[in-house]
C-alpha positions in Angstrom: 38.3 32.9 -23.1 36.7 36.2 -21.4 36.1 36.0 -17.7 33.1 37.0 -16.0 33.5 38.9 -12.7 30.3 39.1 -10.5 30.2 41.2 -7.5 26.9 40.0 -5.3 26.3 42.3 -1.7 25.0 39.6 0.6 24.5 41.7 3.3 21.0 42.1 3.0 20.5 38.5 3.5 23.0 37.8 6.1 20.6 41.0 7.8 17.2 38.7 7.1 19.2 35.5 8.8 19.7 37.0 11.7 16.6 39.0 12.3 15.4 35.3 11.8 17.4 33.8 14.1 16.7 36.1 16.9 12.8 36.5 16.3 12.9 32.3 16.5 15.4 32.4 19.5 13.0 34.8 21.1 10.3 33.0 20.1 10.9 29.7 21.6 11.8 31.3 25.4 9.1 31.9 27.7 7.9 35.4 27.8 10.0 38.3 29.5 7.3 38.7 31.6 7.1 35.0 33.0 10.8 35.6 33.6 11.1 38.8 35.5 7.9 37.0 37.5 10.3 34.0 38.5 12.9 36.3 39.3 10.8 38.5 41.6 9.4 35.0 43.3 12.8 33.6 43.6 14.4 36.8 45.3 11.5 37.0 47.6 12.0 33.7 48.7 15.9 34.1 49.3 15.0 37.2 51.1 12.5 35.2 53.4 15.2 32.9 54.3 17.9 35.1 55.2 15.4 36.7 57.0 13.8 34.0 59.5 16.9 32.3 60.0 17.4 32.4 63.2 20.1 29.9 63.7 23.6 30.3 62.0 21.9 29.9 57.7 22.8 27.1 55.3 25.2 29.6 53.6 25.7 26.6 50.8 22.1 26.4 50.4 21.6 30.4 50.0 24.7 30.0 47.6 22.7 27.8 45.6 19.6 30.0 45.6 21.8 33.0 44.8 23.4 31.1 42.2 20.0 30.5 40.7 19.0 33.7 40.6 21.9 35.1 39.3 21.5 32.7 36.0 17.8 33.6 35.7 18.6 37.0 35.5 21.1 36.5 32.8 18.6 34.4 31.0 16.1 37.5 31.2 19.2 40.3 30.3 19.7 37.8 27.3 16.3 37.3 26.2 15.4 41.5 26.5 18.6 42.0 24.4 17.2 39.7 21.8 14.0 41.4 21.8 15.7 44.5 21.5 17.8 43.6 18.7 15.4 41.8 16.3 13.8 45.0 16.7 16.4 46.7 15.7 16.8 44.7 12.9 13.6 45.1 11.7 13.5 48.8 11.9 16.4 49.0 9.8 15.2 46.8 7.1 11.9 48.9 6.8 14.2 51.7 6.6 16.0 50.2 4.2 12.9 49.1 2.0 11.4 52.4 2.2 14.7 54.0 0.5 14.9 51.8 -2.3 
């Protein structure tokens, strides 16, 4: 018996999956925009309170609010980055199909 020995470079693929996975990722989050747009409105309104209270604040309640906006901006920093790397992704295989 002669063996067969088959070398197979899935890295192309495991490239395409994941340029997949981030477009759909990206895809199914609201837009950036819509984000940053919450963010804005929700700082504002923090800012507000601080500012009008003129009595000793609800520091747990301005926690919360700063607690909120704090995860809303790493939802946005997460959802950019994912933008920015299917991108990526899809510049390199371009590059990559235009050498072959």
């Amino acid at each position: 018996m002669s063996g067969i020995t088959m070398t197979v470079d899935v890295s192309a693929a495991l490239s395409a999956l994941r340029t997949g996975l981030l477009k759909f990722m990206t895809k199914e989050q609201p837009l950036a925009k819509e984000a940053a747009q919450q963010l804005k409105d929700k700082a504002g309104r923090l800012n507000l309170r601080i500012q009008n209270s003129g009595k000793q604040p609800d520091l747990g309640a301005l926690a919360d609010d700063a607690e909120d906006l704090t995860i809303l901006a790493l939802y946005l920093a997460l959802m950019l980055r994912g933008y920015q790397n299917a991108q990526h992704q899809e510049m390199q295989a371009a590059s990559a199909a235009t050498k072959h």
